[in-house]
N, C-alpha and C positions, 0 to 999 in steps of 0.2 A: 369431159373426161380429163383434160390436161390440168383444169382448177384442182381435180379430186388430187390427182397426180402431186402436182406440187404440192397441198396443202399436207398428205402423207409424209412426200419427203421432208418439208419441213419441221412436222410434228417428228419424224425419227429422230433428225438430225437433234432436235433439244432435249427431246427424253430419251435416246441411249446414252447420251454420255454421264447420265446421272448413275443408272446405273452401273457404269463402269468406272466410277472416278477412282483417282491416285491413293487414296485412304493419307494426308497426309492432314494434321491436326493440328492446333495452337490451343491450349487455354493459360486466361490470366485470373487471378485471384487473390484476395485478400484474406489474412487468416488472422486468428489471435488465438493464442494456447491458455490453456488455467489447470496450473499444479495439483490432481487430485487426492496421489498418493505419495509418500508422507506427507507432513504439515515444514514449510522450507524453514528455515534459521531464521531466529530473531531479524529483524528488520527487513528483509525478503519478502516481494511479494510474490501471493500464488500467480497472478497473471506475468505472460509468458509477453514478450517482445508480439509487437504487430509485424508482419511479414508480407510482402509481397510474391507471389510465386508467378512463372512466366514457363510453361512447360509445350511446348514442342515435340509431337510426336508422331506417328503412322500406327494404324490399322490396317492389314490384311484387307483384298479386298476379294477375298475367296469368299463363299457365304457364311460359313461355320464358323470363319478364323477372323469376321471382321467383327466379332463381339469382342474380341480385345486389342485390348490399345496399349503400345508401351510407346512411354513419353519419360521426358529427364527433363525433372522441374527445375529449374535455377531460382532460387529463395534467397530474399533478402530479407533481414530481419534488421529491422529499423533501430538508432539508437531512444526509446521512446521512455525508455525509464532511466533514474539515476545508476551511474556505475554499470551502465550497458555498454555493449561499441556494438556499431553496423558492421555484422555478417554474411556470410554469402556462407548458402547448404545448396547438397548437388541433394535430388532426389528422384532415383529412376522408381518408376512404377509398371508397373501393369495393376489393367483394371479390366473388369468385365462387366462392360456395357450390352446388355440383353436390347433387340430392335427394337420390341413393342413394350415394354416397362420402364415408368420414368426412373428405376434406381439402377443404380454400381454401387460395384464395391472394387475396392483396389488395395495393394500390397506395396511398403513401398522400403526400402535402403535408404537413410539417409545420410550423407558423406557430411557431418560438421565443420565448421570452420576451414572453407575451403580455403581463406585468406591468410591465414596462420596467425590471428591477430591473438588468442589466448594460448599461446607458447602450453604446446605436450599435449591439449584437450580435445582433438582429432576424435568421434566417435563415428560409430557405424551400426547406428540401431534399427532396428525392422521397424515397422507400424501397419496399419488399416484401416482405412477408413469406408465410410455406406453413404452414401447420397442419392440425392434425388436431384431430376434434370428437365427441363422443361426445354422446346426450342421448335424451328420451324424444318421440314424437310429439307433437301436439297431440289433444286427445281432448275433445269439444264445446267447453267455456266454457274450460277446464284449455289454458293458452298451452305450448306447446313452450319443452324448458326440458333443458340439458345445459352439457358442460362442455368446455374448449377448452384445446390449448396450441399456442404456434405458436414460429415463430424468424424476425426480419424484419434487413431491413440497411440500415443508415440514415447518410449521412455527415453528418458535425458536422463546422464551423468550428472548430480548435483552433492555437493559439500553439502555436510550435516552435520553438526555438534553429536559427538559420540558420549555414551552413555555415562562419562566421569564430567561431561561439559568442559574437558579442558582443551579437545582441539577437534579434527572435524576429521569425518570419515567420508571417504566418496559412496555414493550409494545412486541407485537408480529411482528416477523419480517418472510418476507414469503420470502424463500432460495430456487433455482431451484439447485437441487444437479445431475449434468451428469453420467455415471456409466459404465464402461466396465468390463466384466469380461468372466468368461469360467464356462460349467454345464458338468454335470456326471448324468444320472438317471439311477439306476438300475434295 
C-alpha cells in the first residue's frame, strides 16, 4: 500500500504543475520580407532586409484566456543589402494560439526604427500574420517547446518616383515578410 502511495504522490507532484504552469513564453526567429505592392524605384530591390525577431511574452493561464499570447518582438533587421543600415523595430502582438490546431494567427504594431538611425522615418503600422506550429507537450518541470513558420503582411513607408519622374512621393508599400523560428512556453 505505501509503494501505491508514493508512487501516486509522485505521479501528482509532476503532472499538476503542468497544468498550472506560469504561461511565460520566448520565441526566436528568422524572417525575410519581398515588396508585393507597388513595383520600388529604379535600382531597389523587392526583397526586404533579413531580420532577426526575439519575442518574449505570457499567456493567460485561465483556460479560455491561454489561447492568446501577447509577446513584444525585438527585430533586428540586418545591414544585408547595399545602402541599408542595421535596425532595431519593437513589435507587440497578440496571437491566437487554438490548443488542439497546429495554426495562429496574430496582430501586430510595429514601432520602426527604434534607433533613430533614418532621421524623421519613425512609423507605426498594423500587420498579420497565419502560421502553423509543430512542438512537444509540456511534461512536469520540461517547458513546451516546438517549432513555427508563419507568413504575415506588413505595409512600409517607401519613396516612389511620382508620376512627372522628377522627384518621389512617399507612399505605402505592402511586404509579405515569411518567418521560421522555434517556441519555449513555460
Amino acid at each position: 500500500m505505501r509503494k501505491l502511495l508514493v508512487a501516486a504522490t509522485l505521479t501528482t507532484m509532476i503532472l499538476v504543475p503542468s497544468a498550472a504552469h506560469a504561461g511565460f513564453l520566448i520565441e526566436a526567429s528568422l524572417g525575410k520580407g519581398y515588396q508585393v505592392s507597388p513595383a520600388p524605384t529604379a535600382g531597389n530591390s523587392r526583397w526586404e532586409q533579413l531580420n532577426l525577431n526575439i519575442a518574449p511574452g505570457w499567456a493567460p493561464s485561465l483556460p479560455v484566456l491561454s489561447m492568446f499570447h501577447l509577446q513584444l518582438g525585438i527585430v533586428t533587421d540586418f545591414a544585408d543589402k547595399s545602402g541599408s543600415k542595421t535596425t532595431l523595430e519593437l513589435r507587440p502582438t497578440l496571437s491566437l494560439v487554438p490548443p488542439i490546431l497546429p495554426i495562429y494567427g496574430r496582430v501586430m504594431v510595429v514601432i520602426t526604427d527604434v534607433l533613430g538611425r533614418y532621421e524623421g522615418k519613425r512609423e507605426y503600422p498594423f500587420g498579420a500574420a497565419v502560421g502553423a506550429r509543430i512542438g512537444l507537450p509540456s511534461i512536469g518541470i520540461i517547458p513546451s517547446m516546438g517549432v513555427f513558420a508563419e507568413v504575415g503582411a506588413l505595409p512600409r513607408q517607401r519613396e516612389f518616383l511620382n508620376s512627372t519622374a522628377t522627384g518621389t512621393d512617399s507612399k505605402f508599400a505592402w511586404v509579405l515578410e515569411g518567418r521560421v523560428g522555434a517556441y519555449l512556453n513555460f
